[in-house]
C-alpha positions as CSV (number, residue, x, y, z in Angstrom):
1,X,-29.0,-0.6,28.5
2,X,-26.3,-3.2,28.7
3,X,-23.0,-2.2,29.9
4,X,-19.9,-5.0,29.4
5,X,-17.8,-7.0,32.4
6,X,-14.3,-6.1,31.1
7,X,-13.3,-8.7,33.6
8,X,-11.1,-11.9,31.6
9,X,-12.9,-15.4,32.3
10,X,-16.7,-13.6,33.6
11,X,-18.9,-16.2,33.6
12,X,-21.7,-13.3,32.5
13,X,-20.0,-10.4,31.3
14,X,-23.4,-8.8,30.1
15,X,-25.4,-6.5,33.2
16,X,-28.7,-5.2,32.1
17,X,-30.5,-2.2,33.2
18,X,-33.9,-1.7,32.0
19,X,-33.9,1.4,33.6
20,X,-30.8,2.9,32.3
21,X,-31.0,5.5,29.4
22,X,-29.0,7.8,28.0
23,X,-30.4,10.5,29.8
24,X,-29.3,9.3,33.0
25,X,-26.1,8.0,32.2
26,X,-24.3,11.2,33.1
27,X,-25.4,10.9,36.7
28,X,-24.9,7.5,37.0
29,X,-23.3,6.2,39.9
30,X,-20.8,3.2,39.7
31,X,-22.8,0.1,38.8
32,X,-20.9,-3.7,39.6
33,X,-21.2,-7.0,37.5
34,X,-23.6,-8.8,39.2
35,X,-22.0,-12.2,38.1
36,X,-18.0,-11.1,39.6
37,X,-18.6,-8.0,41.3
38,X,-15.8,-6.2,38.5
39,X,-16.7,-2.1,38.7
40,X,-18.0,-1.5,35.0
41,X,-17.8,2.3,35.2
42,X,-13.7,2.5,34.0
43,X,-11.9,5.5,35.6
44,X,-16.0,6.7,36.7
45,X,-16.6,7.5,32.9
46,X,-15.6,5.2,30.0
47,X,-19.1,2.4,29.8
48,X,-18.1,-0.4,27.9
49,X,-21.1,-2.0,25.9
50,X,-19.8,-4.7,23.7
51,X,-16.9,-6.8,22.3
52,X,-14.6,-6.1,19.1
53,X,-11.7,-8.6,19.7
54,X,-9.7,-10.8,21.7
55,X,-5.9,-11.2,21.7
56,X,-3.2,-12.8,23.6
57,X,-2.4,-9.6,26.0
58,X,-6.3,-8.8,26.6
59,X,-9.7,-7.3,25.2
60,X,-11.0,-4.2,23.3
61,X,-14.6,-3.0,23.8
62,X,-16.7,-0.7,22.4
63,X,-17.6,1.6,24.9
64,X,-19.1,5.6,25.3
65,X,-17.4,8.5,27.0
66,X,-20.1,9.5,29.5
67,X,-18.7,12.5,30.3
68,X,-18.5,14.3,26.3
69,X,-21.5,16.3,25.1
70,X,-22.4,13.3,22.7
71,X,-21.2,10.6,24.6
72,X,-18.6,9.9,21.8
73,X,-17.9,6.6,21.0
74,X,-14.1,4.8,21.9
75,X,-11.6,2.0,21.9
76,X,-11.1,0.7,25.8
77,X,-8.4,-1.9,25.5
78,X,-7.7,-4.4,28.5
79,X,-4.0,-5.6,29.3
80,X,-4.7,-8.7,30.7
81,X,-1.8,-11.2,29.4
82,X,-2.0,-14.8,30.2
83,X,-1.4,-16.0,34.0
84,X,1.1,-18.8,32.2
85,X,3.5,-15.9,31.0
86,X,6.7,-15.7,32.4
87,X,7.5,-12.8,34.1
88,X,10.2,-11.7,31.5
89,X,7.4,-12.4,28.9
90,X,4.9,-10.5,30.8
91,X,7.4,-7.6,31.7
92,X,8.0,-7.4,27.9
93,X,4.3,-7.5,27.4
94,X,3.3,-5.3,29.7
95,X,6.2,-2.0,28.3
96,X,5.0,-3.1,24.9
97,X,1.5,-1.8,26.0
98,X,2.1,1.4,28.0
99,X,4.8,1.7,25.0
100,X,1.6,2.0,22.7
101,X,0.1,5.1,24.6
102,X,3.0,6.7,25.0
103,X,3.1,6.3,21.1
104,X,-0.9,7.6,20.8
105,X,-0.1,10.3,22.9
106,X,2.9,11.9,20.7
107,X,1.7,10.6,17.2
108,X,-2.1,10.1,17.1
109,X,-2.6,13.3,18.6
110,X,-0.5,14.8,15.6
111,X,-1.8,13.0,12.3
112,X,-5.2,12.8,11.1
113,X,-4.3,8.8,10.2
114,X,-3.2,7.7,13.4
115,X,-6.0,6.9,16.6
116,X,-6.0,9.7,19.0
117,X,-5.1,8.5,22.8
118,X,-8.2,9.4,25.5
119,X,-6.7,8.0,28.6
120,X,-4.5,5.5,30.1
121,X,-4.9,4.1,33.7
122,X,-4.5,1.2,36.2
123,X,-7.2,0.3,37.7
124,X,-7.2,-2.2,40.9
125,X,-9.8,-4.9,42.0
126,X,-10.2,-7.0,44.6
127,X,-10.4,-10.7,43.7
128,X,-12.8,-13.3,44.4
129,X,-12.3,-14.4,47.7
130,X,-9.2,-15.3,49.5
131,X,-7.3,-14.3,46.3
132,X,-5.5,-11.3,46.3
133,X,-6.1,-7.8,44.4
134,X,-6.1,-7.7,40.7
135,X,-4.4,-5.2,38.6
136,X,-5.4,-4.4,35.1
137,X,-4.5,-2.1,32.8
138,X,-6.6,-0.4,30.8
139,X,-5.8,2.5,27.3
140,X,-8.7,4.3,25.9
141,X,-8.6,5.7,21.6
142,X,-10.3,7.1,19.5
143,X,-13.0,4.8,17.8
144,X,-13.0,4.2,14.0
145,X,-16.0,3.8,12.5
146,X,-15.5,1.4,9.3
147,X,-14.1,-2.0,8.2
148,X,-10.4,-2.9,8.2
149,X,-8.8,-4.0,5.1
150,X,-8.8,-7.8,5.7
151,X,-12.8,-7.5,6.5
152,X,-12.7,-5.8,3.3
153,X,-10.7,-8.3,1.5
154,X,-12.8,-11.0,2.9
155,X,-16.1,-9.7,2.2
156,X,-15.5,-8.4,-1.0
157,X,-12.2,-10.1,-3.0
158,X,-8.8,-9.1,-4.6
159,X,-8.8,-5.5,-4.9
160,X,-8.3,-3.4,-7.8
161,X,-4.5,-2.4,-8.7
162,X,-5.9,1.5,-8.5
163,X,-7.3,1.2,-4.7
164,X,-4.1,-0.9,-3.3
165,X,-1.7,1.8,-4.8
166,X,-3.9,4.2,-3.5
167,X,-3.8,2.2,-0.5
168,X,0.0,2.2,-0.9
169,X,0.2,5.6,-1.0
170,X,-1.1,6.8,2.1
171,X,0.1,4.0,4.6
172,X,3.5,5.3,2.7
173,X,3.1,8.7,4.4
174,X,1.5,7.5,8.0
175,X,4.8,5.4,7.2
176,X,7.2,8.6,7.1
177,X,5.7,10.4,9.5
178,X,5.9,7.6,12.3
179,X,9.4,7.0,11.0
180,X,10.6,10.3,11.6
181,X,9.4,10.6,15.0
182,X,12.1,7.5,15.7
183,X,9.2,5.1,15.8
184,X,8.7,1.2,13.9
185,X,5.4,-0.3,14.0
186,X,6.5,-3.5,13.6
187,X,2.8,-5.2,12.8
188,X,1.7,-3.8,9.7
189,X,-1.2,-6.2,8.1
190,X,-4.5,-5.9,6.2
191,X,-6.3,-6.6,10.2
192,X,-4.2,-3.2,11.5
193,X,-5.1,-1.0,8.5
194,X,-8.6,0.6,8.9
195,X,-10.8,2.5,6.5
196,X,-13.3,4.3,8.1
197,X,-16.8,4.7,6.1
198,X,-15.6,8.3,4.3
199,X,-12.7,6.4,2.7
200,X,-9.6,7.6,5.0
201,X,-7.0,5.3,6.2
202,X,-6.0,4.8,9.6
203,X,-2.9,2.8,10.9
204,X,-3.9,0.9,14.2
205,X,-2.4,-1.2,16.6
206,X,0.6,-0.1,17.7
207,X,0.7,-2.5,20.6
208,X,4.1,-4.0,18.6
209,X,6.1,-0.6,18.1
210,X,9.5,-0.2,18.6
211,X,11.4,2.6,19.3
212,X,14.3,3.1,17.3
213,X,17.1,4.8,18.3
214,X,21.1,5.5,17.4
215,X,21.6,1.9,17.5
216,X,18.9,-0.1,15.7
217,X,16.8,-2.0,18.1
218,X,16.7,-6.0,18.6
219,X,13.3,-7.2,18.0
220,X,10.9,-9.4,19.8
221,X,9.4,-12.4,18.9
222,X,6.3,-10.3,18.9
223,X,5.3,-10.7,15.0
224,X,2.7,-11.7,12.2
225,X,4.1,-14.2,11.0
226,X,4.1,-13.7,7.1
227,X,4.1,-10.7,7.4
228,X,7.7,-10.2,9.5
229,X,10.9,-9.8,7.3
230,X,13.4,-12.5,8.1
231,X,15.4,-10.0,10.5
232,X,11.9,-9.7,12.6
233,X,11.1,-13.3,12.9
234,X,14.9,-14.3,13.6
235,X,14.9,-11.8,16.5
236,X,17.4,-9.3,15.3
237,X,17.3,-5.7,14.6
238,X,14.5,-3.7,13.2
239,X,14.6,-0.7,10.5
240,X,11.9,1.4,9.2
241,X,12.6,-0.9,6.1
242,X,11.0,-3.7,8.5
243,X,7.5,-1.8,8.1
244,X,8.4,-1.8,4.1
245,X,8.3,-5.1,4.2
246,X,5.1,-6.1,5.8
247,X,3.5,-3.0,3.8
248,X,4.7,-4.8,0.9
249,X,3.2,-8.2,1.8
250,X,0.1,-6.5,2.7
251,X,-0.1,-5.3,-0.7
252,X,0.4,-8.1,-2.5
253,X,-2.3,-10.3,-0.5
254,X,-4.9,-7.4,-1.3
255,X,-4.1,-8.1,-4.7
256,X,-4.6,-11.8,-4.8
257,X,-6.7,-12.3,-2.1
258,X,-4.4,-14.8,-1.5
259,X,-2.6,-15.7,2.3
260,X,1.1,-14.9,2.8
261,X,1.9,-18.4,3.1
262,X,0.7,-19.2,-0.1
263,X,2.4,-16.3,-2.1
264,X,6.0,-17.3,-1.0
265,X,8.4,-20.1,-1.8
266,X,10.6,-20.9,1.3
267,X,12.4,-23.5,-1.0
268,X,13.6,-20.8,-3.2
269,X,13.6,-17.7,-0.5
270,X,11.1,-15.4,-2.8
271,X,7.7,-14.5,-3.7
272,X,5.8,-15.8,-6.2
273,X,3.4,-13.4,-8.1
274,X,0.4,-15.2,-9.9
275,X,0.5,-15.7,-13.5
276,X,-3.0,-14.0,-13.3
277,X,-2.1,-11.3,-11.3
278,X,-1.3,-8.3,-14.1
279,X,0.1,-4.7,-12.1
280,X,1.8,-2.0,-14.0
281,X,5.7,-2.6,-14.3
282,X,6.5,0.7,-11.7
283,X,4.4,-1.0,-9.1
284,X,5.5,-4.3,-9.2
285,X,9.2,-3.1,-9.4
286,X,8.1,-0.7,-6.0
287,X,6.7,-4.1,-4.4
288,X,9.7,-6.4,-5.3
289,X,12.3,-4.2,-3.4
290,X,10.6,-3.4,-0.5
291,X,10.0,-7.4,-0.6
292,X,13.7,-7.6,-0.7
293,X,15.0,-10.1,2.0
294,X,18.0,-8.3,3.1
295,X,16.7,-4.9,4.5
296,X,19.8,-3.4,3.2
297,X,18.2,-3.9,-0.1
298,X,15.1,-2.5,0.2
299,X,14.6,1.1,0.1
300,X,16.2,2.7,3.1
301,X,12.8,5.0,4.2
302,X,9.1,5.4,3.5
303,X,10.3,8.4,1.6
304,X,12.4,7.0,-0.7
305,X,9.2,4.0,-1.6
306,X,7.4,7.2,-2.4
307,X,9.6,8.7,-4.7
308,X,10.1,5.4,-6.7
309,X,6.3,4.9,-6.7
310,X,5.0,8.3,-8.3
311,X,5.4,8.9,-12.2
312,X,8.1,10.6,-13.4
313,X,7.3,14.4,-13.6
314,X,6.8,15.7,-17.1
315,X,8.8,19.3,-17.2
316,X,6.8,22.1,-19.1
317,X,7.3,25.5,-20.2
318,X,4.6,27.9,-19.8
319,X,4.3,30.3,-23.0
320,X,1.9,33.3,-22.1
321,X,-1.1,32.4,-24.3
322,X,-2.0,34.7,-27.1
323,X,-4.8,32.2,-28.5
324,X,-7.8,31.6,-27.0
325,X,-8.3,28.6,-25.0
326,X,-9.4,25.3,-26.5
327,X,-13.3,24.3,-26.8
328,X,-14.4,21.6,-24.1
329,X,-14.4,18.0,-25.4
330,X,-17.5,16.7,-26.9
331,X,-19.0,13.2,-25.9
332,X,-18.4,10.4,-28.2
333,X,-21.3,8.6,-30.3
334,X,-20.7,6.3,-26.8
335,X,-21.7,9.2,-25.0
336,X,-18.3,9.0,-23.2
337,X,-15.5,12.2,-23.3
338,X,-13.4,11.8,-26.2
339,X,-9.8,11.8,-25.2
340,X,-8.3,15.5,-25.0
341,X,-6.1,16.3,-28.3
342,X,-2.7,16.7,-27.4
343,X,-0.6,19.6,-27.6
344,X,2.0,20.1,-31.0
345,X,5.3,19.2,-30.2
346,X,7.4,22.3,-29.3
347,X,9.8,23.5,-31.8
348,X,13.2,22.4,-29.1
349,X,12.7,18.9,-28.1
350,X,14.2,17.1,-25.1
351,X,17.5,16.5,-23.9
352,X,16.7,13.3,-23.3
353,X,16.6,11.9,-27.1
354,X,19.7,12.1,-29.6
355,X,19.5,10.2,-32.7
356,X,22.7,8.4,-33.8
357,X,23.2,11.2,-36.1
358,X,22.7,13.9,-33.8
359,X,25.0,11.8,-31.0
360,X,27.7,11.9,-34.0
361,X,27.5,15.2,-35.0
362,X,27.8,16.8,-32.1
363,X,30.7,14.6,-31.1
364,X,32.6,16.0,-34.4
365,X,31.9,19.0,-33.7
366,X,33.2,19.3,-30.2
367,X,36.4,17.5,-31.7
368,X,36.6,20.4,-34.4
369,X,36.4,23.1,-32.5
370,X,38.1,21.8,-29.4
371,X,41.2,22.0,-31.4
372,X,40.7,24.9,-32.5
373,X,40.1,26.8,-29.5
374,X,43.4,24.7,-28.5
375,X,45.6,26.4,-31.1
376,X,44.2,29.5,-30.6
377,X,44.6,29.7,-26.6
378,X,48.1,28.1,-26.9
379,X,49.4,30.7,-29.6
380,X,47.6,33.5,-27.1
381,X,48.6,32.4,-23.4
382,X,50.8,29.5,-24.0
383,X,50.7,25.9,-22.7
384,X,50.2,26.9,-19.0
385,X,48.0,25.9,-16.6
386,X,45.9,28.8,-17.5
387,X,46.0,27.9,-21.6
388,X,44.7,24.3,-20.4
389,X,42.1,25.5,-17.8
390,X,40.7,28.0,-20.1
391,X,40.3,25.7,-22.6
392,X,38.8,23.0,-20.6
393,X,36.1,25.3,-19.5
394,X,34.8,26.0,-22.9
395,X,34.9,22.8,-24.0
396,X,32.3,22.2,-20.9
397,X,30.2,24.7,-22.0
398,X,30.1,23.8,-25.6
399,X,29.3,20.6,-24.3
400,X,26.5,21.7,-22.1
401,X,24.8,24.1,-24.4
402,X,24.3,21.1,-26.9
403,X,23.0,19.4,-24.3
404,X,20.4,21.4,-23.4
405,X,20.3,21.8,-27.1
406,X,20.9,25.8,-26.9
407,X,23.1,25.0,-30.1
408,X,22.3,22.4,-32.0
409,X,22.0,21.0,-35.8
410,X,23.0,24.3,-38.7
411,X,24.6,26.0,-35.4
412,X,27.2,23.7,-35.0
413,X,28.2,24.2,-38.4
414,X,28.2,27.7,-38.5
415,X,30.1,28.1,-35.0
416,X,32.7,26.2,-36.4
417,X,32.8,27.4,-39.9
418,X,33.1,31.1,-37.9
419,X,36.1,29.7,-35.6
420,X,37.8,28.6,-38.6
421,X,37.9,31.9,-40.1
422,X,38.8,33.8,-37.3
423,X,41.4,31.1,-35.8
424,X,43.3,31.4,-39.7
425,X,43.4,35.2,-39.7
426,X,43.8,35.1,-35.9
427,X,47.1,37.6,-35.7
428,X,49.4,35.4,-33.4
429,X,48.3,32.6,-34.6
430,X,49.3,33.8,-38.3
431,X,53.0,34.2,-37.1
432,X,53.1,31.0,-35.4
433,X,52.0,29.7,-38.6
434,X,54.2,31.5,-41.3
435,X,56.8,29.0,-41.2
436,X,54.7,26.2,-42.7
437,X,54.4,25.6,-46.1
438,X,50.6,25.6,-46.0
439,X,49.5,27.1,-42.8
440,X,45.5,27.0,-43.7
441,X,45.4,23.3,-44.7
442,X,47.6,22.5,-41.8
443,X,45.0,23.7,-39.6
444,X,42.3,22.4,-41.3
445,X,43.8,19.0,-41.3
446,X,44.6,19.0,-38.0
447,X,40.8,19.9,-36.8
448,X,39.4,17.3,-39.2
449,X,41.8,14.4,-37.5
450,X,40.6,15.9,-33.8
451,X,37.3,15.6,-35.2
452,X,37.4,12.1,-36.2
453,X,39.3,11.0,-32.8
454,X,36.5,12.6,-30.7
455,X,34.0,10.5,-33.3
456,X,36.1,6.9,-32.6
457,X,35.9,7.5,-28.9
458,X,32.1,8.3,-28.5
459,X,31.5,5.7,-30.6
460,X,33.1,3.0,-28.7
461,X,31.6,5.1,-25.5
462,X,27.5,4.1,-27.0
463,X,28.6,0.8,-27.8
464,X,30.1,-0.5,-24.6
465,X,26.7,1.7,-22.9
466,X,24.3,-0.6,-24.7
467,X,26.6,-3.8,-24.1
468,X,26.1,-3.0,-20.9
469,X,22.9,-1.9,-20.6
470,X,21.2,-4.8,-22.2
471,X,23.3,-7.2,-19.8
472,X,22.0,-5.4,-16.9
């Protein structure tokens, strides 16, 4: 069995014992690189055995948990920075990382999508000789098993609209939940996005977070560059709408298997989207703003992406059935379903469609028998406060039940046809009117002319909408 020196700069990091099994590993005692003399056993039970990447602030290695019925697999990761750091550089460094497991610890350890944390320990070493003790740091996760989305995007080419806004999706939600929790990632990139071989997504890396707090939180000049929003890279505050952004470029090089660099335009300050590259209008409009340079401009939380990503809801009615339920569809000549046959229209429709006519008529209407009601609550209670808050109220609610199309087409007609009648034989109203010479046609011509007015003002109301509208 070979067991990995996690020691930076071994000149033979690989030990090999023939005699080593799995079997015996439980009882193992502490074995030593036989190149540097580096223990190999971390914290007596983590046995790294290989590689997965090397960074600027250390190592990760695949390695087994000796001490777990099935010797699960894990994630060791080794701070080991640079010796050319600065010691502001490497202080920064060095919270960044312990600012990670703290992070593992209170979020992985709550969402399926997020690494779990194992352990996290120091562990000391002497140095070769006549140099002093080493220090090193080590954090051990949870092991994904799969390929992260720029492997993916490498191996296999653009991905299909339906996977990335599925992709979307879910990083949307890890998104909200780290968000909540007063945390920014700060890195998000196809290389920290992991899908593990049955399909979930995991968010890695949060070797870059941030904690945000009252007052937003300076950055670092810790960033993927392309992938930082311009208040990232120019070392100023961070926002959840920070991780919006990267998400957002993430998305878009899925799409067009196509670098960041080569997507946007410093000379005009935007994105370019390829004339080849054909998304539905909703996405694309989602993409743009969360693209948005100022982060004021983007949406303000993961939530709020969400919202503006899904399809608007379609609002049903259920009528209890007294039919029986529709035959299954059959197969096309194709031998593919035929598309379902949809449902009759419902005898009400919706509230969101009035015809020019409709929009008229029900203007006229509310003119007619707004003055009306007028002259019949002013010959009743007078001009008072009451008289004119009485009557606005109605007026509402003759406005809002033709909204919701409660009343609507013949009943307008007859409502006002009814308060007519009853307004001209309306018995204080008939005394306030028994002075003029023709009391009927009076009020008639007086609910025709509010009728009309209400008609010139809604008119001039649609046309200024669309004027402004189609500007916009």
């Amino acid at each position: 069995m070979e067991i990995y020196c996690t020691r930076p700069g071994c000149s033979k990091p690989v030990n090999w014992f023939p005699k080593l099994t799995q079997a015996t590993l439980k009882t193992l005692p502490q074995k030593y690189c036989t190149s540097c003399g580096m223990p190999l056993i971390l914290a007596g039970r983590y046995i790294p055995q290989r590689t997965l990447g090397r960074g600027g602030f250390g190592a990760t290695f695949w390695a087994r948990d000796r001490y777990t019925p099935t010797q699960r697999p894990c994630v060791v990761k080794l701070f080991q920075p640079a010796t050319s750091m600065t010691p502001q550089t490497l202080q920064v460094a060095q919270t960044l990382f312990e600012r990670e497991a703290m992070v593992l610890e209170e979020l992985g350890n709550q969402h399926p999508q997020i690494p779990d944390l194992y352990a996290f320990f120091p562990l000391q070493v002497a140095g070769g000789p006549g140099t002093r003790t080493e220090e090193y740091f080590y954090l051990v996760q949870e092991f994904i098993d799969g390929q992260d989305l720029g492997q993916i995007l490498a191996q296999q080419g653009p991905r299909p609209e339906a996977e990335v806004q599925a992709m979307l999706t879910s990083m949307l939600k890890v998104l909200a939940f780290v968000h909540r929790h007063g945390t920014i990632h700060r890195d998000i990139k196809p290389s920290n996005i992991m899908r593990r071989r049955d399909g979930r997504l995991f968010l890695l890396d949060f070797g870059a977070v941030k904690q945000a707090t009252a007052a937003a939180p300076q950055s670092t000049s810790i960033y993927s560059t392309g992938y930082a929003p311009p208040e990232q890279m120019a070392g100023g505050t961070v926002y959840p709408a920070t991780d919006l952004y990267a998400l957002a470029v993430t998305c878009l090089e899925l799409l067009t298997a196509q670098e960041p660099k080569q997507l946007y335009d410093p000379y005009q300050n935007r994105w370019q989207w390829p004339p080849q590259l054909q998304v539905t209008p909703s996405l694309k409009i989602v993409l743009q703003q969360m693209l948005m340079a100022d982060p004021q401009q983007r949406y303000a939380s993961a939530e709020d992406a969400l919202v503006a990503l899904q399809p608007p809801k379609l609002s049903t009615t259920l009528q209890p059935s007294t039919t029986k339920s529709a035959p299954a569809q059959a197969p096309s000549p194709s031998g593919k379903t035929a598309p379902p046959t949809p449902p009759p229209p419902s005898r009400r429709r919706s509230t969101s469609s009035f015809s020019l006519v409709e929009f008229l008529g029900g203007a006229a209407f509310t003119g007619f028998e707004g003055s009306l009601l007028a002259l019949a609550l002013a010959s009743t209670l007078g001009t008072t406060w009451l008289g004119s808050g009485a009557w606005l109220l109605l007026l509402a609610g003759l406005v809002a039940l033709q909204w919701r199309r409660v009343i609507e087409r013949v009943d307008l007609i007859i409502i006002a046809a009814v308060t007519l009648g009853v307004v001209l034989w309306f018995p204080p109203l008939r005394l306030v009117l028994a002075g003029l010479s023709a009391p009927g046609q009076a009020v008639v011509a007086l609910a025709i002319m509010a009728a009309l007015g209400t008609v010139a003002i809604a008119t001039l109301y649609r046309l200024i909408y669309h004027l402004i509208s189609h500007l916009l």
